[in-house]
C-alpha positions in Angstrom: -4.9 -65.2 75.4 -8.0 -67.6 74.2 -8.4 -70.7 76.8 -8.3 -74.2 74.7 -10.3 -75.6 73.0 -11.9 -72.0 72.3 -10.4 -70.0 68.9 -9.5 -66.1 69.6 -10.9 -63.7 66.9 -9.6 -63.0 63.8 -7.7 -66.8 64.1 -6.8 -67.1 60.2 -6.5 -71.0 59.0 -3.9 -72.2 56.7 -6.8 -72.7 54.2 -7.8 -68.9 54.1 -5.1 -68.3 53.0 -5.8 -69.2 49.9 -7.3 -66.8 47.2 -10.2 -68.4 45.4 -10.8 -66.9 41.9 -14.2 -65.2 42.3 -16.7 -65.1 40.0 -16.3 -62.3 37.3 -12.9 -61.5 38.1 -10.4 -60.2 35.7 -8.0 -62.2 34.7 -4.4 -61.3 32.7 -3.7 -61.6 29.1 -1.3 -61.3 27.0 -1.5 -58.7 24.2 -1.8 -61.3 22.1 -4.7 -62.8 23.8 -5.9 -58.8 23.6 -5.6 -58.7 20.0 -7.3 -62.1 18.6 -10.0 -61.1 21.3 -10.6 -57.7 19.0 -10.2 -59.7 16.0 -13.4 -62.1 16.8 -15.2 -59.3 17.1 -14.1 -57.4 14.4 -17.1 -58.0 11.5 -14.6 -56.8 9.0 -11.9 -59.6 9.9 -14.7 -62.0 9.7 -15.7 -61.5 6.4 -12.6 -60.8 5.3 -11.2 -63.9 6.6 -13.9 -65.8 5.3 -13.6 -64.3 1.6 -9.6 -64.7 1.8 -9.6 -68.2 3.3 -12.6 -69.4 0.4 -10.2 -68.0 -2.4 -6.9 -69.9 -0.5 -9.0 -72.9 -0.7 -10.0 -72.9 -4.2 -6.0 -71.9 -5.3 -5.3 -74.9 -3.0 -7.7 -77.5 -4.2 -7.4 -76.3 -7.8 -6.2 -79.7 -9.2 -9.2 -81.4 -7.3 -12.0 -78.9 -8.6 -10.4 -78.9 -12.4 -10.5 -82.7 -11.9 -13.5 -83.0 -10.6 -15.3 -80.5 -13.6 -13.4 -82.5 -16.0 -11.4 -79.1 -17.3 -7.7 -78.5 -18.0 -5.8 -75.7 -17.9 -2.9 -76.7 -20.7 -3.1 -78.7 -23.7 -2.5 -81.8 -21.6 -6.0 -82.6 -21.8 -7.3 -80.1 -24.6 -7.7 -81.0 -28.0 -7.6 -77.5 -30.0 -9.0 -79.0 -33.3 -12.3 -80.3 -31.3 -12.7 -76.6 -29.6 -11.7 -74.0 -31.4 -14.3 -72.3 -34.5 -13.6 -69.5 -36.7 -10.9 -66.6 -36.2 -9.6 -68.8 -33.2 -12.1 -68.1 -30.9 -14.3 -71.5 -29.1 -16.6 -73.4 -31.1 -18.2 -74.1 -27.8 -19.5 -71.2 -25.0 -19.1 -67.5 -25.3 -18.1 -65.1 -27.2 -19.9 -67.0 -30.5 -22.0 -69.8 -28.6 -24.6 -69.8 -26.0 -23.0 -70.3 -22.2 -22.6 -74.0 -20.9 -21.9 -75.3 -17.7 -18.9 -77.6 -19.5 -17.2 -74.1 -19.8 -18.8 -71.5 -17.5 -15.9 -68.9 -17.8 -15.6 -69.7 -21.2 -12.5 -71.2 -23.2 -9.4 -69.6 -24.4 -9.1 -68.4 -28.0 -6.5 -69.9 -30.3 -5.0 -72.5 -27.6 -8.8 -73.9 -26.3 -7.6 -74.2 -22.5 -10.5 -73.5 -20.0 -10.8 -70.5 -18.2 -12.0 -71.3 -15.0 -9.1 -73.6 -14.9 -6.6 -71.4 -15.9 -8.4 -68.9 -13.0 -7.6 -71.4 -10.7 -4.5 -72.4 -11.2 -3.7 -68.3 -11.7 -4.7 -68.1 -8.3 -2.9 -70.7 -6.6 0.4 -69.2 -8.5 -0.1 -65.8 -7.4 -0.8 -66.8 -3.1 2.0 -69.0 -3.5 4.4 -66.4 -5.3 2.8 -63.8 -2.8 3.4 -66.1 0.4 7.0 -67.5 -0.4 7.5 -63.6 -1.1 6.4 -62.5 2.4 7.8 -65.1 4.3 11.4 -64.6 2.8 11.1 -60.7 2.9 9.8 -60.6 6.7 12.7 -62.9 7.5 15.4 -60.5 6.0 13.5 -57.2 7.1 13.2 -59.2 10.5 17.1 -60.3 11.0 18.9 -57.2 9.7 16.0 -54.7 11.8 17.3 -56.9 14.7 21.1 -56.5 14.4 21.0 -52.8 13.0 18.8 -51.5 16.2 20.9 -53.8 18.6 24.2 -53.1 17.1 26.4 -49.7 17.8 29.0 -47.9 15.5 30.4 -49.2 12.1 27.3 -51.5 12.2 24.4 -50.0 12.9 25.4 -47.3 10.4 26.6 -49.6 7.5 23.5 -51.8 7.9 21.4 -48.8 7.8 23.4 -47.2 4.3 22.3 -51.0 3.2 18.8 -50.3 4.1 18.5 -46.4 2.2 20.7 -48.2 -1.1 17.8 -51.0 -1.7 15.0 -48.2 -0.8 16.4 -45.7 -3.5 16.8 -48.8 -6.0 13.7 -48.8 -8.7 11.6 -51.9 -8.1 10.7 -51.7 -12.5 14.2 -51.4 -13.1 15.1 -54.5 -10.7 12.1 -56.7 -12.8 13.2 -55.5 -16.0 16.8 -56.7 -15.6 15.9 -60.3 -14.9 14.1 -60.6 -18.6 16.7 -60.8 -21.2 19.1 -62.7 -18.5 16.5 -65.4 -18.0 15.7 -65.8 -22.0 19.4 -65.6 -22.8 20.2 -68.5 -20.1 16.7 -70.4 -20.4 16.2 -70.5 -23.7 16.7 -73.9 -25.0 14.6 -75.1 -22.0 11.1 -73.9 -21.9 10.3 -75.7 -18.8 13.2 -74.7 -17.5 12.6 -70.8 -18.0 8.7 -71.0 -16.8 9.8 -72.4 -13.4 13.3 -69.9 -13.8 10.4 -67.0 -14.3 8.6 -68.0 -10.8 11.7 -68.0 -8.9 12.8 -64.7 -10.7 9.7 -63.0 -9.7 9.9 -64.5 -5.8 13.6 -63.0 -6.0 12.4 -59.4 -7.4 9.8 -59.5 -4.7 11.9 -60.9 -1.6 14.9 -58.5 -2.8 13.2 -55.3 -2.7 10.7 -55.7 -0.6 12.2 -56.1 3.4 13.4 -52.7 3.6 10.7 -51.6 5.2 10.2 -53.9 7.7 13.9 -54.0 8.5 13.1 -50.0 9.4 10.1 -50.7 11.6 12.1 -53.3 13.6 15.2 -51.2 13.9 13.0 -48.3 15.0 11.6 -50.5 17.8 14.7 -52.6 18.8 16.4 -48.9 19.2 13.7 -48.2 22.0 13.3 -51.3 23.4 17.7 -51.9 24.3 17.4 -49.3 26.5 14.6 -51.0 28.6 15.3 -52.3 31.7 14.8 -56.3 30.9 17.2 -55.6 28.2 19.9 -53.8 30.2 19.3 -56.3 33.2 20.3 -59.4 30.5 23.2 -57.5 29.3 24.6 -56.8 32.5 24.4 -60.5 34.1 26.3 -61.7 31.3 22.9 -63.2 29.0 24.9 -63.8 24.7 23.7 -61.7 22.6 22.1 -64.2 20.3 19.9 -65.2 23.4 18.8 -61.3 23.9 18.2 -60.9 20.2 15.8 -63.9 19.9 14.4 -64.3 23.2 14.0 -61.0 24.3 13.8 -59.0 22.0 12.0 -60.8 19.2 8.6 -61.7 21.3 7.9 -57.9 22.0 8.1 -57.9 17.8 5.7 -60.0 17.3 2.9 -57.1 16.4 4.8 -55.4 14.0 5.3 -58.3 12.3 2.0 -59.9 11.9 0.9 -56.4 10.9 3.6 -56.2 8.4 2.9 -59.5 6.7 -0.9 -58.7 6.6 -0.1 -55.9 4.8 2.7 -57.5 2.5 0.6 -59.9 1.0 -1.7 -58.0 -0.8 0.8 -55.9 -2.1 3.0 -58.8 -3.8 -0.2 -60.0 -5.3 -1.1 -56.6 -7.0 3.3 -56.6 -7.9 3.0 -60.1 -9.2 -0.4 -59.4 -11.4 1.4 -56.3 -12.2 5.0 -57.9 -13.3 3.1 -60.6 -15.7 0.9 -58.3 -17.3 3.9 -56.4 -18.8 5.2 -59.2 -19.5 8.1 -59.2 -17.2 6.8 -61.7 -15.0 6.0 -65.6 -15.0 5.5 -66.9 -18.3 4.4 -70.6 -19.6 3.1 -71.2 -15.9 -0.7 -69.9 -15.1 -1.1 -66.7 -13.8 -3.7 -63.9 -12.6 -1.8 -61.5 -14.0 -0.5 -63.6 -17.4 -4.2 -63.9 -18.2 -5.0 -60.5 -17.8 -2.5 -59.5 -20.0 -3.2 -62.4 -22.5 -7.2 -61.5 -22.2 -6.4 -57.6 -22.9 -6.4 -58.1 -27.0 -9.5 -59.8 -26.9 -11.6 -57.2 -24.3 -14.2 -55.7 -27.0 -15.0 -58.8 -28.2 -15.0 -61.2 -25.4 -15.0 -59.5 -22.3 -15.6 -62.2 -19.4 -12.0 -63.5 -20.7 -10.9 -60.6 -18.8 -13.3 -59.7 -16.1 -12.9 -63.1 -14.6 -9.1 -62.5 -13.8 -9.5 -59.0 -12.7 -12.6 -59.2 -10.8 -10.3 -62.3 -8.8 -7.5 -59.9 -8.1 -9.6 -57.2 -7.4 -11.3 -59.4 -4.5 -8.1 -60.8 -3.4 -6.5 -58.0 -3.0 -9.5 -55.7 -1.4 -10.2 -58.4 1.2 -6.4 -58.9 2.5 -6.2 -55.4 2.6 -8.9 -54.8 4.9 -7.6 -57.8 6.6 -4.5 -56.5 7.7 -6.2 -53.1 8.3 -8.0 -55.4 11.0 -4.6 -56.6 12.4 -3.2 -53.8 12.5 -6.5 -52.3 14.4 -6.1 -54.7 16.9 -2.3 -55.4 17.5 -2.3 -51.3 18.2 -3.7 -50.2 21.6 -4.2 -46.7 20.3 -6.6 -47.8 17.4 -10.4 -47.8 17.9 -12.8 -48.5 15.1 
């Protein structure tokens, strides 16, 4: 027994107690935390991010830059007697003239509308197509992958016949459909049937394109319902609404963000792909209207369609090794 006023060894006070962090310990994260950690270090995400965030700004700011450089992209502010020569092709820059900064891409033949504004406004049309595309698709893929791997029986087997239909439907045929409905229905309204042409094309996109996703969630919800959380919720009474959304959708989140990294680029290429034969948007600019505009004129006037191509080219290329980078870091199995 220690006397008083005299502490026996080993005495702990309430303030020992205490942990205080030391310096250079570990702390938790999330794998979240994990993955955006292998992402700032990732050189190829940083470029990549740079070179897709510099061609989001320019499809973004288009009506600013066209503005600004005093170029039109329609006939709202292109007289066609002032720029077009002989055989339709531009008085004024290439293929016939010397280059000039009023034009730098050049101008279109027969109508006189400016390329780099038509480039411009291409590229805002084909991220926005591509984005409202992904976002609806992963939201689909998302909700039916949810309630197929949750669900037992009738249900998880009818939702998963729905899932193999859509897959074995041909995405050409699907596009090709949508043409002579649209001109048939659209016809008497131009402006009508270029903004009916968008939506068409979003449709196409959103309708055939969530099947896989819907499979990579199934497959995952059908492992994760058997987990211990899961079974716990179940069994204390927790809706099943609550253990779709809260419980099981946050363990989701990497296949997701992975998806949609690697959705994008693929809608652009479809989009570019569906205007260039012709089944795609019409009237409204386009990277892949232009293309398929600039095709007839390639032997003569070739930056008409580099300019477009060389644009989707980049676009495409620097999401893809985007997502690559997502994926790289949302999987604890992947070293580059």
């Amino acid at each position: 027994m220690a006397l008083p006023g005299i502490e026996a060894e080993g005495t702990l006070h309430p303030e020992e107690l205490v942990d205080e962090p030391k310096p250079g310990a570990i702390h938790g994260r999330s794998p979240t935390q994990i993955a955006l950690e292998r992402l700032r270090h990732d050189k190829v995400a940083i470029i990549s991010g740079v070179v897709v965030a510099i061609l989001v700004l320019l499809g973004v700011l288009a009506p600013l830059i066209t503005g600004a450089l005093d170029i039109c992209p329609d006939s709202d502010c292109t007289d066609t007697a002032e720029v077009i020569g002989t055989g339709g092709y531009p008085a004024i820059g290439p293929p016939l003239n010397a280059f000039t900064w009023d034009h730098p891409l050049g101008l279109e033949p027969q109508t006189g509308y400016d390329n780099l504004a038509r480039l411009l406004y291409g590229l805002r049309t084909s991220l926005l197509v591509a984005t409202i595309s992904a976002v609806g698709a992963t939201l689909i893929g998302v909700i039916i992958g949810l309630v197929s791997g949750f669900a037992h029986g009738w249900l998880d087997r009818g939702m998963s016949f729905t899932i193999d239909t859509f897959l074995a439907f041909p995405f050409i045929l699907g596009a090709l459909t949508l043409g002579p409905i649209l001109t048939q229905r659209f016809a008497e309204n131009p402006t009508a049937l270029n903004w009916a042409s968008v939506i068409a094309v979003i449709t196409v996109l959103v309708v055939l394109g969530w099947m896989y996703l819907a499979r990579i969630i199934r497959a995952e919800v059908l492992s994760l319902r058997e987990r211990e959380f899961i079974q716990a919720a179940r069994v204390i009474g927790v809706p099943t609404r609550r253990i779709l959304f809260k419980e099981l959708l946050p363990n989701l989140i990497a296949p997701i963000v992975v998806s949609i990294s690697l959705m994008l680029p693929n809608f652009v290429a479809l989009e570019a792909a569906l205007s260039y034969l012709g089944i795609g948007i019409t009237g409204v600019p386009s990277l892949g209207q232009t293309i398929n505009e600039a095709q007839l004129d390639y032997d003569f006037y070739p930056i008409y369609l580099w300019a477009p191509i060389i644009t989707v080219m980049v676009l495409v290329v620097a999401l893809n090794l985007l997502g690559d980078s997502v994926r790289d870091a949302f999987d604890p199995k992947t070293r580059r």
